[in-house]
Structure formats: structure tokens, C-alpha cells
N, C-alpha and C positions, 0 to 999 in steps of 0.2 A: 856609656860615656857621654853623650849627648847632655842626659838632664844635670850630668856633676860639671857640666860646660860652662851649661847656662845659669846655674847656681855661682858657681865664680864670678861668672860675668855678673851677676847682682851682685854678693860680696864684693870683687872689685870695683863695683860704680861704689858701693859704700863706703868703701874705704877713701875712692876720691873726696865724698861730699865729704866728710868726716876731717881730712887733709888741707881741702881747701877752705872749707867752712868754716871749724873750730880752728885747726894748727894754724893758717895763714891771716884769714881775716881777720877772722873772730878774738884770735889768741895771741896772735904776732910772735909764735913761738918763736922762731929764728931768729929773733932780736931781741932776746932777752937773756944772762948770762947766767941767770939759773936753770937753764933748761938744756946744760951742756950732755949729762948724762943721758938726759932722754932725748933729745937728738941723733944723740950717736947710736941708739941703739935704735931709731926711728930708719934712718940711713942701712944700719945692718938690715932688721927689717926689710928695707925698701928694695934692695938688692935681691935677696932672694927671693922676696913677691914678683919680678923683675923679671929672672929667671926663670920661678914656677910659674907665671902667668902667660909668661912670652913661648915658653919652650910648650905648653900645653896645648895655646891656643893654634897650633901644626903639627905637634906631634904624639907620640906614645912612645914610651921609656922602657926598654926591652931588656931582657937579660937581669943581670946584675944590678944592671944602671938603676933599676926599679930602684935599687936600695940608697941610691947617692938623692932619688927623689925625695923616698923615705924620711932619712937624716935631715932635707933641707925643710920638711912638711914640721920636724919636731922640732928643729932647731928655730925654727918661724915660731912654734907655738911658748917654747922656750923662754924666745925674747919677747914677747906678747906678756906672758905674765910677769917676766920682770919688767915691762914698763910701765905697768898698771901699778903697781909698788913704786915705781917710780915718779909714775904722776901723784899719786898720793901723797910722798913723801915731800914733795916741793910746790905744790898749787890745789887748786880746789877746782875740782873738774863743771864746771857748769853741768844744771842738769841732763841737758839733751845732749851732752858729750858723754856722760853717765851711761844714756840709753840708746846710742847710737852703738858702741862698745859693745852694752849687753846684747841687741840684737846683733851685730857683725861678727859676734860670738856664737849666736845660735848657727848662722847662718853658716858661718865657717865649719861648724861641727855636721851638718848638713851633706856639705860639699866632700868633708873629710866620708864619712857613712854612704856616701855614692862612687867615690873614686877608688876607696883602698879595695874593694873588689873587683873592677878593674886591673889596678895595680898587679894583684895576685895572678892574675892570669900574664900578665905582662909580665912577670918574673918567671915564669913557662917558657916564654920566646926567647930565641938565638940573641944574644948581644946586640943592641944597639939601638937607633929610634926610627922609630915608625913612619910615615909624613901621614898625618889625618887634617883636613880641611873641617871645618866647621861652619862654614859659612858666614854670613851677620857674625857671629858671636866669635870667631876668629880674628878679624879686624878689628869690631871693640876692643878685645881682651889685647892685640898688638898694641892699640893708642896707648891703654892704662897702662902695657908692660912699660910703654920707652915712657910715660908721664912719671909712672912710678922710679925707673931710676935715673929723672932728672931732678925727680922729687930728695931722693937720697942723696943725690952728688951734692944739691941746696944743703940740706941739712947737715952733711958733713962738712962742708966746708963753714957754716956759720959755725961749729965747733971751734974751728980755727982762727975765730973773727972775721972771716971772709965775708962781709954780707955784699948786697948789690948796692948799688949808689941809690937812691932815693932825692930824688930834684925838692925841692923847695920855690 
């Protein structure tokens, strides 16, 4: 379980640079009114990375629960390929958003080929979750869980025109 930890914790620093870099600076997603669909499905997204990162980086998913994990592992991957359709259909991904993507891809498949055997065993165990400490990589993967769904709450609400006030 360790190294599928610490492979997250890279994926999710990736995912921040990738969020902060291209989505906010770089690309000013959230302020732009073409970019309603893939917002909203950036925010879904960001929620359950939210959950899968937060509830990992303490614990282990026992019983049943393994499968609510499951579900939210595919349904992440789900909305990953429809938004990569999505970005294609409405802007032109600069390149190193291109290759930021295809590696946080590899890397994701990574983390997926180290945990779902884990996983398996943890579908073994009596109902419920586990407490595991991770140390370092415990507290990162916390920051990213709560950055990521303040990241999602922004993004949905700029769905709704909500954006922040911006001084002049």
C-alpha cells in the first residue's frame, strides 16, 4: 500500500500543477463561458479525487465498502475521458497541457496496478475502514484532498456565473 501512496501523492501534486498552471493561470478557465460543460464535470471530478485522496491518505476500505471505492475509481476514470472530448470539442489544449494529461495518465494507471491488489484483499475484511497513517504522504495527500474540493466548489460555481470579484 505504501508505494500506490506515494504514487498518488505524485499524481496528485500533478494534478495540482496541471489545475493551477494551465486551468487558472495559464487558461483562465473559470472565466470563460465556453468552458461551462467542462467545468462542471472538472468540479464532479474534483469531488471524488476529494474523497478518494482524503479518505486514503488514513485509511483502508474494508468489506463491501472496497466496491463504493471501486465505482468512484471508474466513475473518476469515466469523467476523465469525457472531458478530454470535451476539451477538444471547445479549445485547443496547449502542448504541455497535451503532455501533462498523457503523463497523469500513465501515472494514474500506475497507482490504479498497485492499489486494486490491495483493494482485493480489503474486500476479505469485516465491513468498514481501516485507520492507516502514512506519514509525509498522509498530510500532502490531506492539503491536495481539501485544495482539490475547493478547487471543485470554484469550478462549480463559476458554472453558475458565480466568479470571485477581481480589483481593478
Amino acid at each position: 500500500m505504501n508505494a500506490a501512496i506515494w504514487v498518488l501523492m505524485v499524481q496528485a501534486s500533478l494534478g495540482a500543477f496541471d489545475t493551477l498552471y494551465y486551468h487558472e493561470y495559464k487558461l483562465k478557465l473559470a472565466h470563460g463561458d465556453h468552458s461551462k460543460v467542462e467545468l462542471r464535470l472538472h468540479a464532479t471530478r474534483d469531488f471524488l479525487y476529494s474523497m478518494i485522496i482524503g479518505s486514503l491518505a488514513w485509511g483502508t476500505w474494508h468489506g463491501w465498502s472496497v466496491y463504493i471505492l471501486a465505482a468512484s475509481l471508474l466513475a473518476e476514470i469515466g469523467i476523465t475521458l469525457w472531458d478530454f472530448v470535451e476539451e477538444d470539442r471547445v479549445r485547443k489544449l496547449p502542448p504541455g497541457e497535451r503532455i501533462m494529461h498523457s503523463i497523469m495518465g500513465i501515472v494514474y494507471g500506475a497507482f490504479l496496478a498497485l492499489l486494486i491488489p490491495e483493494m482485493l484483499k480489503w474486500a476479505e475484511l469485516p465491513l468498514g475502514f481501516g485507520p492507516k497513517s502514512h506519514g509525509f504522504p498522509s498530510w500532502v495527500l490531506t492539503v491536495i484532498a481539501i485544495g482539490v474540493g475547493l478547487s471543485g466548489i470554484r469550478d462549480l460555481a463559476a458554472t453558475f456565473g458565480i466568479r470571485e470579484r477581481t480589483s481593478h
